[in-house]
SENU-959394 format. One record per residue (C-alpha): residue in three letters; x, y, z. Coordinates in steps of 0.02 Angstrom, whole numbers, plus 32768, in hexadecimal, padded with zeros to 4 digits. Layout:
BEGIN
SITE  type     u     v     w
SITE   ALA     X     Y     Z
...
// end
This chain:
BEGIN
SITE  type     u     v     w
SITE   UNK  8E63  16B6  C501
SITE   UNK  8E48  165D  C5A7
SITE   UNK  8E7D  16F3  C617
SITE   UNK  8E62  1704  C6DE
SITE   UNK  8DB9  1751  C71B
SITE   UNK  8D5D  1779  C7AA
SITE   UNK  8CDF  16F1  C798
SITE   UNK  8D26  1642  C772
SITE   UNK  8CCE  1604  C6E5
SITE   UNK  8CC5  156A  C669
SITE   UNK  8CEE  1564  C5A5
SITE   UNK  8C9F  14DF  C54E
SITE   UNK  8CE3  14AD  C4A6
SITE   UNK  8C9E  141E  C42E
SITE   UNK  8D35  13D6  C3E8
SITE   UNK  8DD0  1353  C3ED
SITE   UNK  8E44  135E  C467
SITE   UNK  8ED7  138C  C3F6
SITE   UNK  8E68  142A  C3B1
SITE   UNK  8E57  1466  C462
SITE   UNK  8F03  145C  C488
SITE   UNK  8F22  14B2  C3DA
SITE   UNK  8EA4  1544  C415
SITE   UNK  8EFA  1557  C4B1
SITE   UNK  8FB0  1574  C449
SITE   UNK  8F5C  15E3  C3EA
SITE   UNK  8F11  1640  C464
SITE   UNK  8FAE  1646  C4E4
SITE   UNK  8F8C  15D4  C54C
SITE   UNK  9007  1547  C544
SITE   UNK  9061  154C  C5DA
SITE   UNK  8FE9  1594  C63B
SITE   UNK  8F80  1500  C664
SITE   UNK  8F89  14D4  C714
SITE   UNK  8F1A  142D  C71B
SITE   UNK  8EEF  13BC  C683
SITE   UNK  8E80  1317  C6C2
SITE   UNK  8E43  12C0  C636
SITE   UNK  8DCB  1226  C642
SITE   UNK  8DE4  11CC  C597
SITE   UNK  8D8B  112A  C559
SITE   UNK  8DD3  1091  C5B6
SITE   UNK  8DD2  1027  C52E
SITE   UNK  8D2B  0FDB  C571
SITE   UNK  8CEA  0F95  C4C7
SITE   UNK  8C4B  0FD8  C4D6
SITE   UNK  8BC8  1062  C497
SITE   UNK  8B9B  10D2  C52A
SITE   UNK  8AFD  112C  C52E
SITE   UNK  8AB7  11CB  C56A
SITE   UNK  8A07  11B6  C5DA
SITE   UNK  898A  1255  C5E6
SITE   UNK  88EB  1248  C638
SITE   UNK  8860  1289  C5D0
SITE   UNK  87FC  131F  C60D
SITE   UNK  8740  130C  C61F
SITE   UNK  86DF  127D  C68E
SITE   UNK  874B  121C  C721
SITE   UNK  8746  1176  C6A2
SITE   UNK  8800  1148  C69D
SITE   UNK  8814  117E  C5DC
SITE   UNK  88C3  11AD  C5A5
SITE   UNK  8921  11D4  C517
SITE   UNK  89B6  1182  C4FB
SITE   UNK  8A54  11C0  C486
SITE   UNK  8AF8  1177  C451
SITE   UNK  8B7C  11D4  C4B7
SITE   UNK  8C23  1190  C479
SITE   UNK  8C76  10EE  C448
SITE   UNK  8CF8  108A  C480
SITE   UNK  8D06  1005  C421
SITE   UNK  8DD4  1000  C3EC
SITE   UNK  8DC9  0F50  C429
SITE   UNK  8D65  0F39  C37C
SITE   UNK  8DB3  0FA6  C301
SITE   UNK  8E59  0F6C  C29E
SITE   UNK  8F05  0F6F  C311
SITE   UNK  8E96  0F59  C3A1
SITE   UNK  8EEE  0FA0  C443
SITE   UNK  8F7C  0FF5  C3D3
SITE   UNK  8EF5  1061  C377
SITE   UNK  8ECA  108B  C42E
SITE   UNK  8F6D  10BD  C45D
SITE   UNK  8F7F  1114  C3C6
SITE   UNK  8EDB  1180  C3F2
SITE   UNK  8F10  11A3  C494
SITE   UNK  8FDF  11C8  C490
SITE   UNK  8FCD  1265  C41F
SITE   UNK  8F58  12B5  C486
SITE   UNK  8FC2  129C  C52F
SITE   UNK  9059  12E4  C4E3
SITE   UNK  8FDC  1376  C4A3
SITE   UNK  8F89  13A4  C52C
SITE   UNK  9040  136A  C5AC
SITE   UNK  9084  141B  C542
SITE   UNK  9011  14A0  C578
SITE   UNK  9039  146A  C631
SITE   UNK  9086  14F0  C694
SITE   UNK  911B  14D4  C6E9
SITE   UNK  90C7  148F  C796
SITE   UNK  902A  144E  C72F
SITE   UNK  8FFA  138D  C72B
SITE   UNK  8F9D  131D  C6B7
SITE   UNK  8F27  12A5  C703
SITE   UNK  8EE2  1214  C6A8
SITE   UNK  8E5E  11B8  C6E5
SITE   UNK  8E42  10F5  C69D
SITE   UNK  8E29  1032  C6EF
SITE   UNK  8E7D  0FA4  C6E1
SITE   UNK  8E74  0F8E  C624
SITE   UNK  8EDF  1014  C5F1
SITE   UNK  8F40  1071  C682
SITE   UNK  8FD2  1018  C681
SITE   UNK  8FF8  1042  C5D0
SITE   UNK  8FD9  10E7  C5E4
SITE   UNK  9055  10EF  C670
SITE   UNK  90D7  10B9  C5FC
SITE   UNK  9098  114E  C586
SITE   UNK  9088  11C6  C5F3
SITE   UNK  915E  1199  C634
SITE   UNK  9197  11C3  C588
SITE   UNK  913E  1267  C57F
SITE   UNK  916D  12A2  C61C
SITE   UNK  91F0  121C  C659
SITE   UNK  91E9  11A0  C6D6
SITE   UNK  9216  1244  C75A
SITE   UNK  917D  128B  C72B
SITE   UNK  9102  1203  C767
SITE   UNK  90B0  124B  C814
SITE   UNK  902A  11DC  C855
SITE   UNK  8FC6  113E  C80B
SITE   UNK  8F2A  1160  C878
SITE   UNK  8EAF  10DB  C877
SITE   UNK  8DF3  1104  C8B3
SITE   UNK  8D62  1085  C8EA
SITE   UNK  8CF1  10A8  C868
SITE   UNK  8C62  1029  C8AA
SITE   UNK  8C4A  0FA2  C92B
SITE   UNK  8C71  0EEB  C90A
SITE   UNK  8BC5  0EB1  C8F1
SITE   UNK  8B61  0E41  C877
SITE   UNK  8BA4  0E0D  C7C2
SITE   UNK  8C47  0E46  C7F6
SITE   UNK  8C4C  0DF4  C8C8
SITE   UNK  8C2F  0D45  C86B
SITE   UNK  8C98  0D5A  C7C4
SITE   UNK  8D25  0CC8  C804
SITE   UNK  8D98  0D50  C80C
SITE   UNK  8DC3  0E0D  C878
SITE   UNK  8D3B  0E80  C842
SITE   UNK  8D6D  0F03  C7E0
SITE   UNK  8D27  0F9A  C836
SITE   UNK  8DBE  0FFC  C83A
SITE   UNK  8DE1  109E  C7B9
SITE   UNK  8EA2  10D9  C7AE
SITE   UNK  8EC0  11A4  C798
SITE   UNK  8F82  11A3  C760
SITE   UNK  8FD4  125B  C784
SITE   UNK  906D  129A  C732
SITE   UNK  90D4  1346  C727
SITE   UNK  9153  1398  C709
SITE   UNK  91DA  13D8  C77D
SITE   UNK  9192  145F  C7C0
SITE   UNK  90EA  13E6  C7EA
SITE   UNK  9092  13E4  C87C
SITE   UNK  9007  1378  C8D4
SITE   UNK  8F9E  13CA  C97C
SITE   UNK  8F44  1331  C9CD
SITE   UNK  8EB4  1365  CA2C
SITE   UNK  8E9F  132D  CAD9
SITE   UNK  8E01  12C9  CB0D
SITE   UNK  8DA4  12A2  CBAF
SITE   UNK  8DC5  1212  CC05
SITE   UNK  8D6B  11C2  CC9B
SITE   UNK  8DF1  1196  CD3E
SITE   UNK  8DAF  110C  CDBC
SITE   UNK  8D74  1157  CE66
SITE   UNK  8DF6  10EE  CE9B
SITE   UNK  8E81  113C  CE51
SITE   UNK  8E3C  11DE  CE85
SITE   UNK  8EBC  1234  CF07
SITE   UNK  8EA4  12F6  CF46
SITE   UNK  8F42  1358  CF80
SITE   UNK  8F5E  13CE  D002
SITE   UNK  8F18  1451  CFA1
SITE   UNK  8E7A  13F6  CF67
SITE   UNK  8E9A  13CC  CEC1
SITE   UNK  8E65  1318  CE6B
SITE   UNK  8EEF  12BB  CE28
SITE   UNK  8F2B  1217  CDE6
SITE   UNK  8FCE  11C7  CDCB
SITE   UNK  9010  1157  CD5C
SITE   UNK  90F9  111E  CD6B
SITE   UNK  916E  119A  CD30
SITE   UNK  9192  1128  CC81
SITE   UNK  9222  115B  CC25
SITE   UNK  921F  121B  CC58
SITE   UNK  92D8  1250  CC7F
SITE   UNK  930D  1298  CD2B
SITE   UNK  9314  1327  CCDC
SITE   UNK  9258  131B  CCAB
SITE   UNK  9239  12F7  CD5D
SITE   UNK  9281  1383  CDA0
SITE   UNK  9226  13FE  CD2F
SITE   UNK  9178  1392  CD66
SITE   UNK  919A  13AB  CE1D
SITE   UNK  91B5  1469  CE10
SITE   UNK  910B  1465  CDB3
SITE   UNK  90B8  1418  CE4C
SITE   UNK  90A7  135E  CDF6
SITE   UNK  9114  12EF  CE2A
SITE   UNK  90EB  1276  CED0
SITE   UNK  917D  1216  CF16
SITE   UNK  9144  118A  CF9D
SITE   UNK  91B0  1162  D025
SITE   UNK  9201  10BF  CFCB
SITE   UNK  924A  1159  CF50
SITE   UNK  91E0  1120  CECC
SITE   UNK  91B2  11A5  CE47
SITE   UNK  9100  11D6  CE03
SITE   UNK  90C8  1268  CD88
SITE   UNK  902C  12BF  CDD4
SITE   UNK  8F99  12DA  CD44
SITE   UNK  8F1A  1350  CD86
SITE   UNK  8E5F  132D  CD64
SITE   UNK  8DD0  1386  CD31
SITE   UNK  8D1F  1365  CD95
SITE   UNK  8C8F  133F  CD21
SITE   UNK  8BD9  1355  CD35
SITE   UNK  8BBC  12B5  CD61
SITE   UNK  8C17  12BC  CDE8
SITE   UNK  8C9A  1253  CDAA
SITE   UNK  8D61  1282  CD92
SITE   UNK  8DBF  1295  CCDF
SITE   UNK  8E5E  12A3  CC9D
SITE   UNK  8E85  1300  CBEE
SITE   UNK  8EDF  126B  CB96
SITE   UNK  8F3A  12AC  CAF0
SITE   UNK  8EDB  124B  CA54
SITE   UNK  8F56  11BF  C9F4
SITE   UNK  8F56  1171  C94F
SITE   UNK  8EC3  10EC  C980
SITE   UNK  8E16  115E  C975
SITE   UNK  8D88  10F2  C9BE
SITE   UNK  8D1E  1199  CA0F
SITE   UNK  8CF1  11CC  C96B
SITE   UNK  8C48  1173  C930
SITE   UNK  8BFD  114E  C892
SITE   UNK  8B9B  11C6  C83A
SITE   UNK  8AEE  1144  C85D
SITE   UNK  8B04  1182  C906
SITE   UNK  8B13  1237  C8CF
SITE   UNK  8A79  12A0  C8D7
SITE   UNK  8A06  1294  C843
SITE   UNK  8A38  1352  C80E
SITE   UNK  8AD4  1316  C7ED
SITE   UNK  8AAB  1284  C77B
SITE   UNK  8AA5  12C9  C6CD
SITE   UNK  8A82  121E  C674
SITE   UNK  8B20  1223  C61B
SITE   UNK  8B88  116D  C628
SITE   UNK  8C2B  1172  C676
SITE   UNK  8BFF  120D  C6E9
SITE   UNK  8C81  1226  C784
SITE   UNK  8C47  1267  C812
SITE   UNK  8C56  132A  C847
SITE   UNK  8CB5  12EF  C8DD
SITE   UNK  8D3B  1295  C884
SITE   UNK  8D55  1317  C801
SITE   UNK  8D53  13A1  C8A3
SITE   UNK  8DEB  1343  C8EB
SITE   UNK  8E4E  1334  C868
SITE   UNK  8E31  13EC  C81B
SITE   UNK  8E56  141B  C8CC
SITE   UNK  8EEB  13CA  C8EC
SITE   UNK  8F49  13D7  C843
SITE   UNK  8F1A  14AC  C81C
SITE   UNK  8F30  1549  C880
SITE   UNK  8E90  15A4  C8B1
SITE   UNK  8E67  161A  C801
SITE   UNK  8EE5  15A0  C7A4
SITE   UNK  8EAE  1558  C6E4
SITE   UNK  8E5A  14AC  C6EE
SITE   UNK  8E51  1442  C63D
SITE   UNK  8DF6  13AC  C620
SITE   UNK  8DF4  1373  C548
SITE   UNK  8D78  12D3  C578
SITE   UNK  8D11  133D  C5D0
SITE   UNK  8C7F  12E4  C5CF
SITE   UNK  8BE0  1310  C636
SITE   UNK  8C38  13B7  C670
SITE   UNK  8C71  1371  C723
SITE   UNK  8D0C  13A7  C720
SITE   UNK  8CDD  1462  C6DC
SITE   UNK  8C51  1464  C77C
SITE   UNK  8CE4  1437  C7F2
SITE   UNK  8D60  14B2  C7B6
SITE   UNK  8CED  1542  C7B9
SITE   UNK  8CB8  1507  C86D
SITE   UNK  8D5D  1509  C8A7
SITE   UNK  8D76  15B1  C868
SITE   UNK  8DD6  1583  C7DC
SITE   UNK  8DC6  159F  C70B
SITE   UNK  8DA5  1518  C69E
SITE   UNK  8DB4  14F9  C5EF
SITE   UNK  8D5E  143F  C5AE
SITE   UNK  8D4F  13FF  C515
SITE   UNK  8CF4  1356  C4B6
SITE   UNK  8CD0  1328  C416
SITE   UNK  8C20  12EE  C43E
SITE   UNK  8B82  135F  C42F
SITE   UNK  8B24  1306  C4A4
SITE   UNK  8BBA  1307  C525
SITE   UNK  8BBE  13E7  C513
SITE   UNK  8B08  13E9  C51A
SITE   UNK  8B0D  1374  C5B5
SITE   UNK  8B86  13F7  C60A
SITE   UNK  8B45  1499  C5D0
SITE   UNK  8AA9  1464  C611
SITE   UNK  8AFC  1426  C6BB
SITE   UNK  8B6B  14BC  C6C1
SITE   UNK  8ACF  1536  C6AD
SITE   UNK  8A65  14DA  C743
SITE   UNK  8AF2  14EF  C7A4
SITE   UNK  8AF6  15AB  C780
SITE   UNK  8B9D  15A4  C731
SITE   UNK  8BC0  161F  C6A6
SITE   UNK  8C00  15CB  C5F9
SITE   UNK  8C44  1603  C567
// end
């Protein structure tokens, strides 16, 4: 049974999605889950392979392994047979949610907007929460001189039910020296107009020191800033839907690269398990992969259980998860 501990830890199971979630049942865990992200094939038509560099001499030698496929565009009822794949296994794993818990599912442009439309009749069209779209790569090459918008973007669409909640993180983010202004007692701030806050709003801003009213009457809200150690002034600016500050995993250090094709970066699975799962909640991911979303969780301090039907995918992430110091199971 997955049951709370001291240490956060990872649970690595080879199988289908729909056995996991039918472990978890069995085990009590169904509504209990507090974060499921799952990041299925995008209907890519292709083979993906799994890259290992050989040990011995500094020649370039590597072994190379079929991963997974994703080639429904190829088999008989094409996208349906996707569909068909995919809907059973949101509705599964949507039922061991607990009552604040969401379901992330993270795809492109081939297949997101039909899984929207999935994902409204499990949980109905109230339970959609965010259709976050992140930068996954610059516009560059191939793609910069295609005729058409290149298609760097990947879509995360989060749903819940009524008892869901998101916690966007706050980020850094760098103020002009010009817009720099100190008060009387020496704090950096910036302003920006009052927007649609109500009077109401204003009031309770002014009696917390941040409103500035010049002496045409006009209305500002005061946001404090935080020196860096470049000498330059921030503001915490609460993240949105549009995620451009999280790189690609080429930029990631090479300890992170496992080889394994389709790999998200630690960073992007950190934000999400962060912001959809209370510190020591349950964190489940049934496409799990290289094992980034188990590292994440058990950074952040929370459990996870993952799951994939591919040997070389739990090898890949027991092998990550033990480099990383991480106990499995």
């Amino acid at each position: 049974m997955v049951e709370a501990c001291d240490a956060p830890r990872a649970r690595l199971v080879r199988g289908d999605a729909l056995d996991l979630v039918a472990a978890l049942r069995r085990e009590g865990t169904a509504g209990k889950v507090d974060l499921v992200y799952i990041d299925p094939p995008f209907f890519s038509d292709a083979d993906y392979v799994h890259e290992a560099r050989l040990d011995g001499r500094a020649d370039g030698r590597i072994s190379r392994t079929h991963a997974y496929g994703d080639r429904w565009a190829r088999k008989e009822g094409g996208l349906e047979s996707y569909l068909d794949m995919l809907a059973p296994r949101l509705e599964a794993l949507a039922s061991v949610l607990a009552p604040r818990g969401t379901l992330w599912v993270h795809l492109d442009w081939r297949a997101s907007y039909l899984v929207r439309v999935l994902l409204d009749e499990i949980f109905g069209k109230d339970g959609f929460l965010n259709e976050i779209v992140w930068r996954r790569a610059p516009n560059l090459g191939r793609q910069a001189a295609s005729g058409q918008f290149g298609r760097t973007l990947d879509t995360l669409v989060v749903y819940g039910g009524k008892g869901a909640t998101l916690t966007p993180p706050t980020r850094p983010e760098l103020v002009p020296r010009s817009a720099v202004r100190i008060d009387d007692e020496g704090r950096p701030f910036t302003t920006a107009p009052r927007g649609d806050y109500t009077d109401a709003s204003v009031e309770r801003l002014a009696a917390e020191g941040r409103i500035l009213r010049t002496a045409t009457g006009k209305v500002y809200v005061k946001y404090f800033l935080t020196p860096g150690p470049d000498g330059e002034h921030y503001r915490e600016r609460r993240v949105d839907a549009l995620w451009t500050d999280v790189p690609p995993l080429r930029h990631a250090s090479p300890s992170e690269r496992t080889g394994y094709p389709t790999q998200k970066p630690l960073a992007l699975l950190e934000r999400v398990v962060r912001a959809g799962s209370p510190e020591g909640g349950l964190v489940v991911d049934a496409f799990s992969g290289s094992g980034t979303t188990a590292e994440a969780a058990v950074r952040a301090g929370r459990r996870a259980v993952v799951s994939d039907p591919s040997p070389v995918a739990i090898a890949t992430a027991r092998a990550r998860l033990a480099r990383a110091g991480i106990t499995t199971e």
